[in-house]
C-alpha positions in Angstrom: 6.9 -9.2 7.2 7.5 -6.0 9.1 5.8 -3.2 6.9 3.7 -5.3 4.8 0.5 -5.2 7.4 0.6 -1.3 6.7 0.9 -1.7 3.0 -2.1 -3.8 2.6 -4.1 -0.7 4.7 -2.8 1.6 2.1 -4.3 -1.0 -1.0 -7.7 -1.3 0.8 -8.3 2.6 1.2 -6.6 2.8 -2.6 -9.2 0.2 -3.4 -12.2 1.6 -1.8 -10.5 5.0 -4.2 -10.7 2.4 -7.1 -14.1 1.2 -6.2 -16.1 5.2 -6.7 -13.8 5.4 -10.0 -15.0 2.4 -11.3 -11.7 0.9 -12.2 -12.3 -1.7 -9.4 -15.5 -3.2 -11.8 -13.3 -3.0 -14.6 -10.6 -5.3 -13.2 -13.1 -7.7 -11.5 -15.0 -8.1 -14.9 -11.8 -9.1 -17.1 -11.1 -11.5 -14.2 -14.7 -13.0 -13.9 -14.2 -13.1 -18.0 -10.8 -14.9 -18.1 -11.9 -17.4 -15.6 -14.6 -18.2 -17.3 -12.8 -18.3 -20.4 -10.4 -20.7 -18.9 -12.3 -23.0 -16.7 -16.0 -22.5 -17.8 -18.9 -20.5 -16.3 -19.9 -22.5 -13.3 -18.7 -21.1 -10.4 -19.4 -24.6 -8.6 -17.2 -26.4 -10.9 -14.3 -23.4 -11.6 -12.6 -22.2 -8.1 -11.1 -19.2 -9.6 -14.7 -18.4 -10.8 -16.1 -18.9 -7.7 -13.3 -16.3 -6.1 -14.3 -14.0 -8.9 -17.5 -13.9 -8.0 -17.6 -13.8 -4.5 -14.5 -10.7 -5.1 -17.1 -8.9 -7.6 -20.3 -9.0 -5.0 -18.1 -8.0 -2.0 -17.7 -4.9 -4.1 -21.2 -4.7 -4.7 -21.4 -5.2 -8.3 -24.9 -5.9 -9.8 -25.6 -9.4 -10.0 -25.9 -8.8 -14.2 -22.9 -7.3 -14.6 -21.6 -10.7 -13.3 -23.3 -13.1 -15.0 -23.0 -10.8 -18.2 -19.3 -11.3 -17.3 -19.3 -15.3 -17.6 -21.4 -15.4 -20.5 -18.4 -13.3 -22.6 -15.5 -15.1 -21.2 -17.6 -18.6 -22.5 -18.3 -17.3 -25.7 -22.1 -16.9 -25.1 -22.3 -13.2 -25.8 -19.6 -11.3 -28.1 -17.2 -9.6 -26.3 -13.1 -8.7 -26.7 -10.6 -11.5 -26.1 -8.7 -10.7 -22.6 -5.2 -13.1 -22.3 -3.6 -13.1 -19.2 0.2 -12.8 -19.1 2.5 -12.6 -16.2 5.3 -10.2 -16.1 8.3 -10.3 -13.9 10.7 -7.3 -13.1 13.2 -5.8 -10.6 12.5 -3.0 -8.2 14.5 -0.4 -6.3 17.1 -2.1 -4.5 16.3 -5.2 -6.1 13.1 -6.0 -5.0 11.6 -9.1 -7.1 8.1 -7.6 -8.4 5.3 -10.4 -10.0 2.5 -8.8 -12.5 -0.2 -10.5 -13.0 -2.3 -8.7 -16.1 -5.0 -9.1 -18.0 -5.0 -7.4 -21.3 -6.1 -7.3 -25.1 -2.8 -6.1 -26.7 0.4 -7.2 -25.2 2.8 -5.4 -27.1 1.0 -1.9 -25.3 1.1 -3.7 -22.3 4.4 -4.3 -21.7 5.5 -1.3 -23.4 3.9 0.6 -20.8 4.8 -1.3 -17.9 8.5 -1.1 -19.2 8.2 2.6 -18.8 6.7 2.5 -15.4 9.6 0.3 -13.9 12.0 2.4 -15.7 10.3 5.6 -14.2 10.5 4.2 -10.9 14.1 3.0 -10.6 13.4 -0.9 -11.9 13.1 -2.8 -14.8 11.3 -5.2 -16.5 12.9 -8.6 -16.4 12.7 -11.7 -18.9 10.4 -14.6 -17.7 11.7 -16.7 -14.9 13.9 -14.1 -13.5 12.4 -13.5 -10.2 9.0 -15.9 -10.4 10.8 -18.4 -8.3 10.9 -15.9 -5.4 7.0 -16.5 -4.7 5.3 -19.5 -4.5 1.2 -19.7 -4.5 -0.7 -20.0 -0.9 -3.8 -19.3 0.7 -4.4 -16.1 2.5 -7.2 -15.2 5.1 -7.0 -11.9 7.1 -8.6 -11.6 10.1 -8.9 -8.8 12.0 -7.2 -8.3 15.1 -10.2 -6.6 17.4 -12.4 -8.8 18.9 -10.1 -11.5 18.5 -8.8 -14.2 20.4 -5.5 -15.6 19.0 -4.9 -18.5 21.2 -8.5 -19.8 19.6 -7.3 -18.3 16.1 -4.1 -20.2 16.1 -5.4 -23.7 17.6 -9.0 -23.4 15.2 -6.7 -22.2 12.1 -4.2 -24.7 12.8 -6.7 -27.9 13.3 -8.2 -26.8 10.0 -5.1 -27.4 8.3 -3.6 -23.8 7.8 0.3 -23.8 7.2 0.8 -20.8 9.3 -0.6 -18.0 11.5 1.4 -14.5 11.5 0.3 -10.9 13.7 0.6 -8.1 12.5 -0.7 -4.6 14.5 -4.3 -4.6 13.7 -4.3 -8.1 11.9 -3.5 -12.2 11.7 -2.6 -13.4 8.0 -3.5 -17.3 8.3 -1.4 -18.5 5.3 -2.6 -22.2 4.1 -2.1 -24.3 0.2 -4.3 -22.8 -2.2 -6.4 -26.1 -1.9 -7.0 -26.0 1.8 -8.0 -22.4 1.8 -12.0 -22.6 1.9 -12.1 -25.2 4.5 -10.0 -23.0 7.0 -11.9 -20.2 5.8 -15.3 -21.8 6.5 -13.9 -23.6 9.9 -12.9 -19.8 11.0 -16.4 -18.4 9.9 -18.1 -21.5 12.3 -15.3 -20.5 14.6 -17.3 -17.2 15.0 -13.9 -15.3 13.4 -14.8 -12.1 11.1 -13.4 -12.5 8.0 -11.6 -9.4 5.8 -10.5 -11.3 3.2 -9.8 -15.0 1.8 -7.7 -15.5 -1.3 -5.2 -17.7 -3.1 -2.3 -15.1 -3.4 1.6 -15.6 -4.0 4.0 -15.1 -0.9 7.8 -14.3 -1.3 9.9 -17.5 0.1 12.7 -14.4 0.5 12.6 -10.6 1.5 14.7 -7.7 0.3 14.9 -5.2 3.2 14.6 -1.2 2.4 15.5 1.1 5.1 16.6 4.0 2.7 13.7 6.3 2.7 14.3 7.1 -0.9 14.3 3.9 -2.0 11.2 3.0 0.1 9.4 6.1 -1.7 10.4 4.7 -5.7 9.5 1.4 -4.7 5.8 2.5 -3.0 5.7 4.7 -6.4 6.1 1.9 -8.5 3.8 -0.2 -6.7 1.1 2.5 -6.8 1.7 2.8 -10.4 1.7 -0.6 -11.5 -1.2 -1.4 -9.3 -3.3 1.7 -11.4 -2.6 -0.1 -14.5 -5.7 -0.8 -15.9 -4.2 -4.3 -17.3 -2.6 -5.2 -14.2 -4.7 -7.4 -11.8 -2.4 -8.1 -9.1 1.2 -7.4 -8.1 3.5 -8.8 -5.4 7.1 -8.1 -4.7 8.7 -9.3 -1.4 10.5 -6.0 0.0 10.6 -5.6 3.8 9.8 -2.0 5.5 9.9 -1.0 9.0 6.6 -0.1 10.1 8.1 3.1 11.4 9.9 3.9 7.7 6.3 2.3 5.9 3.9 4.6 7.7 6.1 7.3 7.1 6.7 7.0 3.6 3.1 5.3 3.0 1.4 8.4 4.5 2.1 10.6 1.6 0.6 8.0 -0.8 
């Protein structure tokens, strides 16, 4: 999706941002704790754990802040009680948006991301409205230099990835969630650099924006949503010429 290459640049420097603030540790710890919580504390036995963790030591978090993390989210150590809710909303030009959150008060939560969409030219949406827009896939980015896509696309491909998509300084290998660590690890054997491997949630749809003021409240709202400290991940499927994106996107 044209646009959505340069918006994932703009999240990694806004996560690098994060990462000296400490909100990044914040986010990775309620996740380590909520997996836990919900699948147990061994990372061999609990994927989303092991994501977690791998996600927490890529930042460079201390190896007992982790483990601190898992004992809390089983109960070994007291600790608050995270939940994780999903929130669904509208954008600018009717953008579908997906929250994922992790919080200890609900009530706050959606309070406050009621305001944000309402600040932003959206709004908050009942459950169900828009959740049927994405559907759940594997995500590995590779970087484009150094590269060879005709060996990307046949390796990727054999390994059982879905699809491969280039972007400008990228290839997004999209796969199902349960075949993502075996393309992953057939890439790495491959001799492919690896930027990032997740399970993630793709749009089946795109809203195209070419309205620069539009483009600017829906980047706002995305900013602002993604600074939540309850909000672990959003996706929304609006498309963005590059040219309009890196426009717009530079003033972020």
């Amino acid at each position: 999706m044209a646009g959505h290459s340069h918006w994932a640049q703009i999240k990694r420097k806004k996560a690098a941002q994060d990462a000296k603030r400490g909100k990044l540790f914040t986010k990775l710890i309620r996740e380590i704790m909520v997996a836990a919580r919900m699948g147990g504390g061994d990372p061999s036995a609990n994927p989303r754990l092991r994501a977690a963790i791998q996600a927490a030591k890529a930042a460079n978090m201390p190896k007992e802040n982790i483990e601190r993390a898992i004992r809390k989210g089983t109960g070994q150590e007291p600790g608050m009680t995270w939940e994780e809710v999903v929130y669904e909303g509208y954008g600018p030009g009717g953008v579908a948006v997906l929250i994922k959150s992790v919080t200890d008060n609900k009530r706050r939560t959606v309070s406050e991301l009621r305001h944000i969409f309402s600040k932003c030219g959206g709004n908050l949406a009942e459950p169900g409205a828009v959740a049927w827009v994405f559907e759940q896939k594997g995500l590995i980015i590779v970087p484009k230099e150094g590269a060879d896509e005709e060996k990307l696309l046949e390796e990727a491909l054999e390994a059982g990835a879905e699809d491969v998509r280039e972007y400008e300084s990228e290839f997004e290998i999209i796969t199902l969630p349960q075949d993502l660590e075996t393309v992953k690890t057939a890439l790495e054997e491959a001799g492919f650099k690896i930027d990032s491997a997740k399970v993630t949630m793709v749009p089946k749809s795109t809203v195209k924006l070419e309205d620069e003021k539009t483009v600017q409240q829906m980047l706002r709202l995305m900013e602002t949503l993604e600074d939540h400290d309850d909000v672990q991940q959003v996706y929304a499927n609006f498309d963005i010429p590059d040219e309009l994106m890196e426009r717009v996107g530079a003033n972020i």
